[in-house]
C-alpha positions in Angstrom: 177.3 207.5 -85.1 179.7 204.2 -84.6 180.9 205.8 -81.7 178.2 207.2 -80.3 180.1 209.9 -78.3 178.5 213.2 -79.0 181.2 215.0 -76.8 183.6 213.6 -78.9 181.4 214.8 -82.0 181.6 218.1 -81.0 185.5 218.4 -79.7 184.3 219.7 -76.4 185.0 218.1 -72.9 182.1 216.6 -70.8 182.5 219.7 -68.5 181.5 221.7 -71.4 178.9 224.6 -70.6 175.3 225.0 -72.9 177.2 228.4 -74.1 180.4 226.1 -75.6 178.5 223.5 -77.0 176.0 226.1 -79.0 179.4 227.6 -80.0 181.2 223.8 -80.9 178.1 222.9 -82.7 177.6 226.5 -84.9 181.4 226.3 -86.2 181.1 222.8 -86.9 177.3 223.0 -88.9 179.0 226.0 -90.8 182.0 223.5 -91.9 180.1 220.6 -92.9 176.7 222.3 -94.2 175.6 220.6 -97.1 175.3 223.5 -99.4 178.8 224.7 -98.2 180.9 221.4 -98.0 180.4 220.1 -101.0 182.9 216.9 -99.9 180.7 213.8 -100.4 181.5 212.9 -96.2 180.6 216.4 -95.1 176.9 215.7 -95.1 177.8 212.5 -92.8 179.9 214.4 -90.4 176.7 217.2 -90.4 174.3 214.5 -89.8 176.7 213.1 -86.1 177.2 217.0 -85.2 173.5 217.9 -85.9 172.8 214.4 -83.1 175.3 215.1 -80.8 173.5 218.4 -80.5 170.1 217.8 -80.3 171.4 215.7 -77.3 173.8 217.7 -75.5 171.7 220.8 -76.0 168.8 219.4 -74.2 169.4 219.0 -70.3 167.3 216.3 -69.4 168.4 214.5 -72.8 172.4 215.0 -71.5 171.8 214.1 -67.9 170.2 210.9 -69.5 173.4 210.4 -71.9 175.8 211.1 -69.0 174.1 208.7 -66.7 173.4 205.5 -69.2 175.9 206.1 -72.4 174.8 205.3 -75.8 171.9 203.2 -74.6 170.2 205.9 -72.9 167.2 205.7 -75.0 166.2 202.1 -74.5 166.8 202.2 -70.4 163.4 203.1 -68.7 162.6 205.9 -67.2 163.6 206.1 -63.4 165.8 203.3 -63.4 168.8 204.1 -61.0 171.9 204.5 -62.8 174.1 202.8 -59.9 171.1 199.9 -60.0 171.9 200.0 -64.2 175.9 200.1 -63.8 175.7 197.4 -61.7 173.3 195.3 -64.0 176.1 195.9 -66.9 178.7 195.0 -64.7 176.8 191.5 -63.8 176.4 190.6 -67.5 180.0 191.6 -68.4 181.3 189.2 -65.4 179.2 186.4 -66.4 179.9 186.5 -70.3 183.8 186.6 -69.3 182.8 183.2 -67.3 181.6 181.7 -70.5 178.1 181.6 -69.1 175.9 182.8 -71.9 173.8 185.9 -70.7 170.7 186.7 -73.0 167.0 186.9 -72.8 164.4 183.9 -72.6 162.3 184.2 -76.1 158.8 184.1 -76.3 156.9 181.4 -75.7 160.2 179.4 -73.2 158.1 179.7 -69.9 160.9 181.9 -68.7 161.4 185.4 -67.5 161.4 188.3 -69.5 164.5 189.2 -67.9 168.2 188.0 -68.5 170.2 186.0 -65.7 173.5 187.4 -65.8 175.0 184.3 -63.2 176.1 185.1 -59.5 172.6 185.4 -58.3 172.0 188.7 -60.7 168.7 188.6 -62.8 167.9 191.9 -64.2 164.2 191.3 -63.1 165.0 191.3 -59.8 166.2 194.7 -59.8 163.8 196.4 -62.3 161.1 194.9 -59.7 162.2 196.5 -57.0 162.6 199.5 -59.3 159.0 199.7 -60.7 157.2 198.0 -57.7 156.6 194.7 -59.4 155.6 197.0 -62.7 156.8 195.8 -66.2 159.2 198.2 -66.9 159.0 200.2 -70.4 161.4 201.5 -72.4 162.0 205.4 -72.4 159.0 206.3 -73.4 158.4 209.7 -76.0 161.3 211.9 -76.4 160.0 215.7 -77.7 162.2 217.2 -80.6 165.1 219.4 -79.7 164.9 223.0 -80.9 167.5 224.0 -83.5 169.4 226.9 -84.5 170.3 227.9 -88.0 172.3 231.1 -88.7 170.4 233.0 -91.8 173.0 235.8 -94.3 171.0 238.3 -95.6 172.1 241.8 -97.5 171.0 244.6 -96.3 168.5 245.7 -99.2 167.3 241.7 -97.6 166.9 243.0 -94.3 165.3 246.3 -95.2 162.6 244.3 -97.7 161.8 241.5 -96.0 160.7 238.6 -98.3 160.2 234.9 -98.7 163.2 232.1 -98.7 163.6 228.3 -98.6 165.9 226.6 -96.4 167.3 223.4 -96.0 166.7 222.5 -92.6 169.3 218.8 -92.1 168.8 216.9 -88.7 170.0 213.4 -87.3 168.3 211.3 -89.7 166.6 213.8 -92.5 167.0 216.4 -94.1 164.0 219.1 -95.7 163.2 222.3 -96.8 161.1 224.9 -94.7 159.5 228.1 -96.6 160.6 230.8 -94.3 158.8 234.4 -94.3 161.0 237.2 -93.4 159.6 240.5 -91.8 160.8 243.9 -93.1 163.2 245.5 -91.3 164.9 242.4 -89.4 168.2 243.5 -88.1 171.5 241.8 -86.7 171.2 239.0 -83.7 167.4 239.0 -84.5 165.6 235.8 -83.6 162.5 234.2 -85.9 160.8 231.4 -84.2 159.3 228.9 -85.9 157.7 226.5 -84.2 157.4 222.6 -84.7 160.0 223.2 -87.5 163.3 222.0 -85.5 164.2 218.1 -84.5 161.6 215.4 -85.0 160.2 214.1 -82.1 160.1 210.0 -81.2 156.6 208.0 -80.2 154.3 211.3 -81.3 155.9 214.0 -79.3 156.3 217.4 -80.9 158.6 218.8 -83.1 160.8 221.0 -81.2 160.8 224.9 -82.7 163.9 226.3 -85.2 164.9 229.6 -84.4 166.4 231.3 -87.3 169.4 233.9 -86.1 169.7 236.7 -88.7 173.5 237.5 -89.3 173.7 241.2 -91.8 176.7 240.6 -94.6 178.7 243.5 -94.3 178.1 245.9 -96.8 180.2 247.7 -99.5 178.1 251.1 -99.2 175.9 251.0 -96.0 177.3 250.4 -92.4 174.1 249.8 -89.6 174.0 250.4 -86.2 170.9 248.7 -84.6 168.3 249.9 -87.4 170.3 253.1 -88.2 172.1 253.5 -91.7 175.2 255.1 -92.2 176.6 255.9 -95.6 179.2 258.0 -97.3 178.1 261.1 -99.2 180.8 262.4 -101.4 180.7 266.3 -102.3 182.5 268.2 -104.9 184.7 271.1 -102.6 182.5 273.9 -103.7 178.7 271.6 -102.8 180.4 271.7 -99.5 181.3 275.2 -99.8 177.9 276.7 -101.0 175.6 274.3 -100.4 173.5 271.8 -102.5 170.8 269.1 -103.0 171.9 266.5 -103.8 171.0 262.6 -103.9 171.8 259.9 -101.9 170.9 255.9 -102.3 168.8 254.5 -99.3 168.2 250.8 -98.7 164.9 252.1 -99.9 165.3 253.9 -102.8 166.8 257.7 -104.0 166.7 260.4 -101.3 167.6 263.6 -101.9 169.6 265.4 -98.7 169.8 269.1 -98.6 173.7 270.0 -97.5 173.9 273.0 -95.5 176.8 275.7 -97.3 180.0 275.1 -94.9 179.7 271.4 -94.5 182.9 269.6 -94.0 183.9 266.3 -94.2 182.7 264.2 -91.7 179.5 266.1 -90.8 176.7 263.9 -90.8 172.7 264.7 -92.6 170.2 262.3 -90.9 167.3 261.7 -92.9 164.7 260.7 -90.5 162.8 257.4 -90.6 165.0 256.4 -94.1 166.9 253.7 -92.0 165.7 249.8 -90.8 161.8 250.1 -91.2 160.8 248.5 -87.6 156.9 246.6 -88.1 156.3 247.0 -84.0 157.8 250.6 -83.8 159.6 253.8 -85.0 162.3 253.3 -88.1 166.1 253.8 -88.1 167.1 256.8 -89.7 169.9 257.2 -92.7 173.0 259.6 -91.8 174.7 261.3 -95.1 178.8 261.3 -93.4 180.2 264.0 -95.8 183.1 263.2 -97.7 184.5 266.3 -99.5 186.7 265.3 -102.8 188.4 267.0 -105.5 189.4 265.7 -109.1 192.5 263.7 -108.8 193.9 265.3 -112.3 192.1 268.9 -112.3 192.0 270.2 -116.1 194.1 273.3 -117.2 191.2 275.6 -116.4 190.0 274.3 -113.2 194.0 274.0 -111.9 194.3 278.1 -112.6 190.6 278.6 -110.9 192.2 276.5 -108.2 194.7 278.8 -108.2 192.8 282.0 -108.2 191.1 281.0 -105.4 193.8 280.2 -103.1 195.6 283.9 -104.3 192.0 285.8 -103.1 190.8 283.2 -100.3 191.8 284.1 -96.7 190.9 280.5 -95.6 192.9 279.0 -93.1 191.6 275.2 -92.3 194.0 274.4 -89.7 193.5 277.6 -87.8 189.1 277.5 -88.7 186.9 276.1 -86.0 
């Protein structure tokens, strides 16, 4: 990032909380996503969000950023950010005086440090920093965990199954084979560890936790690991009674309707929901839906007929 402000990156203030920047960083990563944004700068833009991210997301990692700016890698660990600020401010004033600040090479029977003029030498105070110790730079940094929002159907959820992802950071992008339990439901979280951001100088891998988002569903409506679904009945199935199928997640069911069922009486079929691996499945509830033929035949119209002359049937007076 040329800039190299991640708050910035993100469009959030540096007040932000962890909650707004998870939220800043999940619009934006759904916006630019490779395999959504298809605009040859999206993947760019991805790569800055995906950093700013890993940063901000990482409390140690943003008190570090807060305190030293962009350079907050390279300062060592412990250093005083007043002691730093002031350091900075020493090499800015000497550079403006035309006195060139820089740092003695190798070999020039000088310091290691820089003399930024007025009396300042950046040796001086890292000493009194480190007790005489040669400072070092930041040291290993362990990966940031990650967070990747993961669509499945429903008949995905209830089977469970195998996918490949492409898994972008800062500076990489790869694919991770993911194995999905049967029976995963909406919000659910899959850990997977030492699959999120790359550590730096042989830390770990931080872990990628995969949140499973259900696509809504043109038959099937779930609540927790519960399936709803309509069940549409001819007048007299209602009327009399029937078997009669029904399409699960899992396969035909057959549901037995009682004779009087009305529309929006519900027929659970126990454990034909969410299969659950640690625990009891959902169940499946049949919501009647009683129709009749939009264009009834010559026949049927005078049975329909008939039967309102003999029926004594009253549905807004019934109970």
């Amino acid at each position: 990032m040329a800039s190299r402000d991640f708050y910035a990156a993100l469009g959030v203030p540096r007040t932000a909380s962890q909650e707004e920047i998870q939220r800043a960083y999940r619009t934006l990563a759904r916006q630019y996503h490779p395999d959504v944004n298809k605009d040859p700068s999206a993947e760019e833009r991805f790569k800055e969000v995906s950093e700013a991210y890993d940063v901000l997301s990482d409390q140690d990692m943003r008190q570090r950023y807060d305190a030293f700016g962009p350079d907050f890698r390279q300062v060592p660990e412990g250093t005083d950010p007043r002691a730093w600020g002031r350091a900075r401010a020493g090499a800015g004033a000497s550079a403006g005086a035309g006195r060139q600040p820089g740092w003695a090479g190798a070999g020039s029977g000088g310091r290691s440090g820089a003399d930024f003029g007025n009396g300042v030498d950046l040796d001086d105070i890292l000493e009194g920093m480190f007790g005489g110790r040669e400072p070092r730079g930041w040291g290993p940094i362990p990966g940031a965990d990650q967070e990747i929002e993961l669509v499945l159907t429903v008949e995905e959820a209830y089977a469970g199954g195998v996918r490949t992802l492409a898994v972008s950071g800062p500076d990489h992008q790869r694919t991770v084979e993911v194995k999905i339990p049967a029976g995963v439901i909406d919000g659910q979280r899959i850990r997977l560890a030492g699959q999120g951001g790359r550590g730096t100088g042989g830390s770990p891998a931080g872990d990628l936790y995969l949140i499973i988002r259900i696509a809504p569903h043109r038959r099937y409506r779930l609540s927790g690991r519960d399936v709803y679904v309509d069940l549409s009945l001819a007048a007299w199935e209602g009327a009399l009674g029937a078997s009669v199928p029904v399409t699960t997640p899992g396969g035909e069911a057959t549901v037995t309707v009682p004779a009087g069922t009305s529309t929006g009486r519900r027929l659970r079929l126990r454990g034909r929901g969410m299969p659950n691996p640690r625990g009891k499945p959902g169940d499946l509830y049949a919501e009647a839906r009683l129709m009749v033929p939009k264009s009834p035949t010559t026949e049927e119209e005078r049975l329909w007929k008939e039967l309102a002359d003999t029926s004594t049937f009253n549905p807004r007076s019934a109970r």
